[in-house]
MIBATOR-944597 format. One record per residue (C-alpha): z, y, x; residue number from 1. Coordinates in nm, 4 decimals, always signed. Each point is the difference from the previous one (the first is absolute). Last residue first. Layout:
MIBATOR-944597
<node <Z; Y; X>; NUM> ...
This chain:
MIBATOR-944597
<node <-1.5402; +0.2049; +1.0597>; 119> <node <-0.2361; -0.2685; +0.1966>; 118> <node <-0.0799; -0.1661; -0.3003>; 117> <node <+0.0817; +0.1437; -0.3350>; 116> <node <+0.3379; -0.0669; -0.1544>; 115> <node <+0.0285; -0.0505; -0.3501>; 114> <node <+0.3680; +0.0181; -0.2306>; 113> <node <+0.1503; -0.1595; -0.2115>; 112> <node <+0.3451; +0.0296; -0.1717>; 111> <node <+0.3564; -0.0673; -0.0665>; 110> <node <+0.2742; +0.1960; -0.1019>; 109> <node <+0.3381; -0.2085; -0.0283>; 108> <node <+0.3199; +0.2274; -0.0981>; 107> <node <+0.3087; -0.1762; +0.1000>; 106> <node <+0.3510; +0.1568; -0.1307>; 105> <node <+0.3132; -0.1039; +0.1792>; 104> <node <+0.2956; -0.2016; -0.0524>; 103> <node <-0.0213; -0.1781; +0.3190>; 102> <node <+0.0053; -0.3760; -0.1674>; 101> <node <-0.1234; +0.1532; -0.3163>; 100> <node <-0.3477; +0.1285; +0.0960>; 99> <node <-0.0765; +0.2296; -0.3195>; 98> <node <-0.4214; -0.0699; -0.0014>; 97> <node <-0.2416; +0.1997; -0.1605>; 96> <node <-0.4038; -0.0717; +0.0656>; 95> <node <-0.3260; +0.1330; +0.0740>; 94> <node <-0.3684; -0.0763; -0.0246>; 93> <node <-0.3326; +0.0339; +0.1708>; 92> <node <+0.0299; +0.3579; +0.1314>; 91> <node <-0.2963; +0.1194; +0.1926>; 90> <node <+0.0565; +0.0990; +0.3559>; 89> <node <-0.2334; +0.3048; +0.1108>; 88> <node <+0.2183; +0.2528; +0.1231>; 87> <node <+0.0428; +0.2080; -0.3151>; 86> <node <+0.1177; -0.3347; -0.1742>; 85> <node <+0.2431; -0.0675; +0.2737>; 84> <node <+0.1474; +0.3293; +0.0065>; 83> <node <+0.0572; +0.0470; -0.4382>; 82> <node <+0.0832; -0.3440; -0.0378>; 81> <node <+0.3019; +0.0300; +0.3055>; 80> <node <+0.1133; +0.3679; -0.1509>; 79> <node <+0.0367; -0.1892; -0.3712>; 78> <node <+0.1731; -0.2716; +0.1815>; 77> <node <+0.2665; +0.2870; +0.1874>; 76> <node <+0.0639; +0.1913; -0.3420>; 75> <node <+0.0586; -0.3339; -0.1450>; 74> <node <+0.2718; -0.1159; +0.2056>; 73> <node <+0.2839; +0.0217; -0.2369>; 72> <node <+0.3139; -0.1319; +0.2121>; 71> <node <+0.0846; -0.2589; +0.2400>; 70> <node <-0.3490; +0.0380; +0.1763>; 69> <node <-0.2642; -0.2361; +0.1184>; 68> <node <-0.3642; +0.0670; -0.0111>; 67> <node <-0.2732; -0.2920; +0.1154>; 66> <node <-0.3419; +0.0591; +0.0539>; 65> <node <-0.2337; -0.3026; +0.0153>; 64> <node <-0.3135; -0.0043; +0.1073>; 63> <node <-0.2762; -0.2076; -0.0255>; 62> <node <-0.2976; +0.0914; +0.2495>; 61> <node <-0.3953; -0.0468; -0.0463>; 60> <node <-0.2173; -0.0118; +0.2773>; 59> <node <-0.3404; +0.1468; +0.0399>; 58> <node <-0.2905; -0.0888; +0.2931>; 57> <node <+0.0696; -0.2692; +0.0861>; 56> <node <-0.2389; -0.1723; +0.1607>; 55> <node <-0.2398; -0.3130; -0.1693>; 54> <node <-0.3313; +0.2506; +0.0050>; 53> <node <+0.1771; +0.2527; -0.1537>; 52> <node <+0.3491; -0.1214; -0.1630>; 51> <node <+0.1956; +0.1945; -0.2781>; 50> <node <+0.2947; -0.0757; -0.1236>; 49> <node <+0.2172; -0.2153; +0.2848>; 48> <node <+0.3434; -0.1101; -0.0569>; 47> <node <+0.3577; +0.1080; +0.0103>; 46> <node <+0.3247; -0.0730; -0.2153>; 45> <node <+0.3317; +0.1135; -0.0054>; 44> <node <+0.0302; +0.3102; +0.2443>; 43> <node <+0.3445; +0.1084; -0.0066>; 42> <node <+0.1875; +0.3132; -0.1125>; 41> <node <+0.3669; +0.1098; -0.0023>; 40> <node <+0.1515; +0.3583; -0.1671>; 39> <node <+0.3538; +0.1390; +0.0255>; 38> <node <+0.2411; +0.1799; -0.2062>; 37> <node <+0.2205; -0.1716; +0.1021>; 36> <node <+0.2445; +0.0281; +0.3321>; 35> <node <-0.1486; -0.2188; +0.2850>; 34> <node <+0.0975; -0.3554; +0.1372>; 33> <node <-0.3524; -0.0673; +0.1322>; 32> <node <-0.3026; +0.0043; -0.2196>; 31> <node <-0.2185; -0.3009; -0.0583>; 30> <node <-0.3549; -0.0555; -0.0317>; 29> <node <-0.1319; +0.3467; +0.1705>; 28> <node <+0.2343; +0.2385; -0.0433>; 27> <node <+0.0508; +0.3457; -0.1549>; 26> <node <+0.3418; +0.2515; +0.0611>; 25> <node <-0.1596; +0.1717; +0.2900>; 24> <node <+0.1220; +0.3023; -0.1495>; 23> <node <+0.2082; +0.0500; -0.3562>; 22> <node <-0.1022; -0.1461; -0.3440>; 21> <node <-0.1114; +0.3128; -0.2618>; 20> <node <-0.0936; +0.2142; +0.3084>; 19> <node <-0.1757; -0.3119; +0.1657>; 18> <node <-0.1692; -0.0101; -0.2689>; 17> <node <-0.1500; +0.3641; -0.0649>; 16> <node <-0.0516; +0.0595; +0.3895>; 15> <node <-0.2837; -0.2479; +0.0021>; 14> <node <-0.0639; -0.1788; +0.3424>; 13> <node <+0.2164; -0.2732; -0.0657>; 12> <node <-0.1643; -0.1664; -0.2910>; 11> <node <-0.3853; +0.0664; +0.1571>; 10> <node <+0.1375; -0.0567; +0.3384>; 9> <node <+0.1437; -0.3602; -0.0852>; 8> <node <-0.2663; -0.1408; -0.2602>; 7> <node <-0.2807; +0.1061; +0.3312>; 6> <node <+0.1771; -0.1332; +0.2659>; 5> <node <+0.0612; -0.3588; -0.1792>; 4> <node <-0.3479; -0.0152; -0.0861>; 3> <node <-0.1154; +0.0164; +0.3860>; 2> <node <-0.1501; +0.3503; +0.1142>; 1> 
């Protein structure tokens, strides 16, 4: 399963968030015109970990999770640490943002995450 794949079904596949934000409201890079609540990630760096005998055999992902919502979201971000965490993505730092041209709130979560070889 590609990195993409995997970010995607763990956020989507628990019934907690998409309670707090709605169905098939999370996007890879960019959402379509959609009511908020809504989540976007992307992959924003890649490279290899571990090598055995010059192959691959780890590689490390940076991803970024990104929450938008025109009111309080943090009932949705604490849901996002809580999944990704239990999944096996370790949280490397996180920001606020208020986006003023669209006057929405802009949560950035971002974090790691190692992918073994064949799974």
């Amino acid at each position: 399963m590609n990195i993409k794949q995997i970010v995607n079904d763990t956020l989507s596949n628990d019934e907690q968030l998409t309670n707090l934000i709605g169905q098939n409201k999370i996007w890879f890079i960019k959402a379509p015109a959609t009511e908020n609540p809504f989540i976007t990630f992307f992959i924003y760096d890649e490279y290899g970990k571990l090598y055995t005998d010059d192959i691959e055999e780890k590689t490390e992902y940076k991803v970024q999770v990104d929450i938008w919502s025109e009111t309080d979201y943090t009932e949705i971000e604490e849901r996002v640490v809580e999944v990704m965490e239990n999944n096996n993505f370790t949280r490397a730092s996180a920001q606020d943002f208020y986006e003023d041209d669209s006057n929405i709130y802009h949560k950035v979560l971002r974090y790691n995450y190692i992918k073994e070889r064949g799974r």
